[in-house]
C-alpha positions as protocol buffer text, in pm:
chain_id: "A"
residue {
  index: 1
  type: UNK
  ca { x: 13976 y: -13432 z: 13653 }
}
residue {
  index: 2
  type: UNK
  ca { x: 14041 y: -13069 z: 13724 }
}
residue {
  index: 3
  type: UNK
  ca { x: 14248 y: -12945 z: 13987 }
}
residue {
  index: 4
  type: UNK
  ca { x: 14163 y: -12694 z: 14266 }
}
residue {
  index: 5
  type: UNK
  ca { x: 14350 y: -12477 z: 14467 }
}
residue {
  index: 6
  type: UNK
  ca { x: 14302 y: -12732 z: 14809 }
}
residue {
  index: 7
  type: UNK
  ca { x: 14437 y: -12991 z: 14595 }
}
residue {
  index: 8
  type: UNK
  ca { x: 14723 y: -12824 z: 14460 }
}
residue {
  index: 9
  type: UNK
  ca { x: 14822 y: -12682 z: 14811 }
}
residue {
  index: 10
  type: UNK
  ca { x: 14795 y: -13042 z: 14937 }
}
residue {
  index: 11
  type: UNK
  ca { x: 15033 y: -13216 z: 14723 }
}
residue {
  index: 12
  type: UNK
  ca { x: 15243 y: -12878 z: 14754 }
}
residue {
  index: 13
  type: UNK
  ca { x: 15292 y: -12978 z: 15157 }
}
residue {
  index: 14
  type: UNK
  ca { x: 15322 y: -13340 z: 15089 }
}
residue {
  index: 15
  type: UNK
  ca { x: 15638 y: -13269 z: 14859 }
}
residue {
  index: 16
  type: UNK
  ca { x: 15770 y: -12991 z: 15088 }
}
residue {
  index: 17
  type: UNK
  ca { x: 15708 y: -13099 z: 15456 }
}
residue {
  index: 18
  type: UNK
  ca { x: 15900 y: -12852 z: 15616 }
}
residue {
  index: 19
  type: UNK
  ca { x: 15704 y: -12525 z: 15412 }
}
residue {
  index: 20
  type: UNK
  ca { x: 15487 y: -12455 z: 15592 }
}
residue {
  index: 21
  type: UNK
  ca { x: 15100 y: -12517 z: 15423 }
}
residue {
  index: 22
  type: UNK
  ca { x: 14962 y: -12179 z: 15513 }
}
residue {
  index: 23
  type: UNK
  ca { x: 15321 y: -11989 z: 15376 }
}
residue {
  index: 24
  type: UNK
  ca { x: 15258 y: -12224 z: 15047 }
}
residue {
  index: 25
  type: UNK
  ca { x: 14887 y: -12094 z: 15019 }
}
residue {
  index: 26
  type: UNK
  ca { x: 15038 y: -11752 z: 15034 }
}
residue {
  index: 27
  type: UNK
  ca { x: 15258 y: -11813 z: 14767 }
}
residue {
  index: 28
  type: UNK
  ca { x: 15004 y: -11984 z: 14555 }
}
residue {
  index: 29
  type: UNK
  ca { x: 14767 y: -11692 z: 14610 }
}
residue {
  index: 30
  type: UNK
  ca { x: 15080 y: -11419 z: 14500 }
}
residue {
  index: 31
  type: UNK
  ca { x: 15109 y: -11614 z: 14168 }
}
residue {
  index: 32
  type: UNK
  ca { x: 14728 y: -11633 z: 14084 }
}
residue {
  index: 33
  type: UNK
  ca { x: 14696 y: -11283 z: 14172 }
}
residue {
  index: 34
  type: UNK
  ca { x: 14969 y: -11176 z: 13983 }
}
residue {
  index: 35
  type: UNK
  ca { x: 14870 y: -11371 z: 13665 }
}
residue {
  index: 36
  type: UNK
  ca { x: 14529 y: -11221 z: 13687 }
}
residue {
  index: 37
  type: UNK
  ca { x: 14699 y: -10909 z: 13722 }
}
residue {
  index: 38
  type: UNK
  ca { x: 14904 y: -10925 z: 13407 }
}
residue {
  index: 39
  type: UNK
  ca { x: 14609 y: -11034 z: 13199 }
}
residue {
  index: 40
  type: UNK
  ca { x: 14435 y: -10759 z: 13323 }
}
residue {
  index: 41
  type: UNK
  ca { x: 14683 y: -10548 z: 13214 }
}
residue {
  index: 42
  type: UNK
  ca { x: 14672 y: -10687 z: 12896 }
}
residue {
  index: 43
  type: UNK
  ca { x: 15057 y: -10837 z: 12910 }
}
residue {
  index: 44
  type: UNK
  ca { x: 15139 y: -11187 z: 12831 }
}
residue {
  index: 45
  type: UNK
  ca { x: 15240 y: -11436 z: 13142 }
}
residue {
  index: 46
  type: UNK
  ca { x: 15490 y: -11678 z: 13040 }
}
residue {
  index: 47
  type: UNK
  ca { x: 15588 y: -12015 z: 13235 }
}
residue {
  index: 48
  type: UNK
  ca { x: 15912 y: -12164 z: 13056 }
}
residue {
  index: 49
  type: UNK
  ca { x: 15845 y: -12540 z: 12964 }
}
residue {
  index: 50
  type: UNK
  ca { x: 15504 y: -12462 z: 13066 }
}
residue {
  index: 51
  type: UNK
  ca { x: 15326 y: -12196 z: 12874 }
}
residue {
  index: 52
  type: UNK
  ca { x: 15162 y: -11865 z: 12799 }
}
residue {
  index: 53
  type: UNK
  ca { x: 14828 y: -11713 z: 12926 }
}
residue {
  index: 54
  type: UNK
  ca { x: 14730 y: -11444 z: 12746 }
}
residue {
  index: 55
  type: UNK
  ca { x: 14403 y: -11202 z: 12621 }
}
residue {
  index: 56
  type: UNK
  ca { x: 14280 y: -11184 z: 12300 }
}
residue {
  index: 57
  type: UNK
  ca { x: 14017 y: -10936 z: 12185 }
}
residue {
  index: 58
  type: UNK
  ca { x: 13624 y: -11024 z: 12112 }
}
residue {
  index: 59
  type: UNK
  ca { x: 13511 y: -10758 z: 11868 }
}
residue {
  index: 60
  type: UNK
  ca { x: 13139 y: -10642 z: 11982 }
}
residue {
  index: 61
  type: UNK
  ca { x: 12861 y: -10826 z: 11788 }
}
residue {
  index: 62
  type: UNK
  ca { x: 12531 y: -10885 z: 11724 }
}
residue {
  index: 63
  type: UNK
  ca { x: 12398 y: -11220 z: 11899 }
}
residue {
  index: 64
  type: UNK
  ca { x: 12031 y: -11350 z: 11970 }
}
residue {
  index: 65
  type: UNK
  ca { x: 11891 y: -11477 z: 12326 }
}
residue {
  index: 66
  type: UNK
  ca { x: 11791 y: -11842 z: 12254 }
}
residue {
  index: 67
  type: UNK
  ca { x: 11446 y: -11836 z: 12453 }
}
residue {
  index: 68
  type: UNK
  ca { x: 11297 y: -11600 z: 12209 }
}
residue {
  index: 69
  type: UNK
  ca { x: 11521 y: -11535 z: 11955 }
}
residue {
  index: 70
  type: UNK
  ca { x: 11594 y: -11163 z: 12049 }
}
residue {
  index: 71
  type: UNK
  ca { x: 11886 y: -10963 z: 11939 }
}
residue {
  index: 72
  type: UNK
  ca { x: 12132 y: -10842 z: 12143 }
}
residue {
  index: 73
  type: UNK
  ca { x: 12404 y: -10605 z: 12126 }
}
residue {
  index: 74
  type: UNK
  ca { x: 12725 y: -10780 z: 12277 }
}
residue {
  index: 75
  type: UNK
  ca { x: 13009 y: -10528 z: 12366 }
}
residue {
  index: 76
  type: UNK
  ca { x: 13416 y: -10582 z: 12322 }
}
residue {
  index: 77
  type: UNK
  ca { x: 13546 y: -10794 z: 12566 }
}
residue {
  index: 78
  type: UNK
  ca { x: 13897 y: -10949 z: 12661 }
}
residue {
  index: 79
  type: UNK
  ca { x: 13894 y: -11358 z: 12636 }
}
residue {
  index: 80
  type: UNK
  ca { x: 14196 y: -11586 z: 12834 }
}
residue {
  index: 81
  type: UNK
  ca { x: 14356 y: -11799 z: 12642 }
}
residue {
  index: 82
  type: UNK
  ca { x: 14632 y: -12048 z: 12668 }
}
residue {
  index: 83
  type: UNK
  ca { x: 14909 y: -12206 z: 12468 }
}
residue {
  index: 84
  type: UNK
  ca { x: 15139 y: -12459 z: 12594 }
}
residue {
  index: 85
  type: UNK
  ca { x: 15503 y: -12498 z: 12544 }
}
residue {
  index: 86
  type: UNK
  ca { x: 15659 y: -12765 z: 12297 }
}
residue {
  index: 87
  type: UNK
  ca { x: 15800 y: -12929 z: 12610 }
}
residue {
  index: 88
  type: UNK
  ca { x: 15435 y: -12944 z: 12777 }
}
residue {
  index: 89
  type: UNK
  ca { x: 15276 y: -13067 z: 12419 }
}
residue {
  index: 90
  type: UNK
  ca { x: 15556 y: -13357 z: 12390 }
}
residue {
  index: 91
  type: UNK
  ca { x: 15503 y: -13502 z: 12710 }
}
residue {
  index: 92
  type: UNK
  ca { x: 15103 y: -13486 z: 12708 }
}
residue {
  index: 93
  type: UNK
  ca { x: 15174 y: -13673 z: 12374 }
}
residue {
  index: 94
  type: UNK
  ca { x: 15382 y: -13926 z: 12529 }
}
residue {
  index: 95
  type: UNK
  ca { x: 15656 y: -13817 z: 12234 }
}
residue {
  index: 96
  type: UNK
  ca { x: 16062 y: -13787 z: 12280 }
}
């Protein structure tokens, strides 16, 4: 199960009662924005015990189109990727 924003904001206000829920959906949005932000700019965003967004390069290739097996030139793009922290990876594992 994936969660979204509404979720997040909700359990956000259940643990904080006294935030208010549309301050908390302000601060949520300032720290999606600013990871996007940072990716964009092609900088790594780092979350201690958490872990690291960051781009990596697709060089430009040939591919096909499935329906009729056309080629097609696909340019260079930028691709997110993520990389959790030890901490993160130990408790997902249920190790010490």
């Amino acid at each position: 199960m994936a969660i979204v924003k509404s979720k997040l904001l909700k359990k956000l206000s259940e643990s904080y009662p006294n935030i208010l829920k549309k301050d908390l959906e302000k601060f949520i949005n300032i720290i999606l924005s600013e990871i996007k932000n940072a990716l964009k700019r092609n900088e790594r965003c780092e979350f201690r015990k958490f872990g690291i967004f960051f781009t990596r390069v697709q060089k430009a290739r040939i591919s096909r189109n499935p329906k009729n097996n056309e080629k097609i030139s696909t340019p260079q793009k930028l691709s997110i990727h993520f990389k959790s922290s030890k901490d993160l990876f130990k408790k997902l594992n249920n190790e010490k």
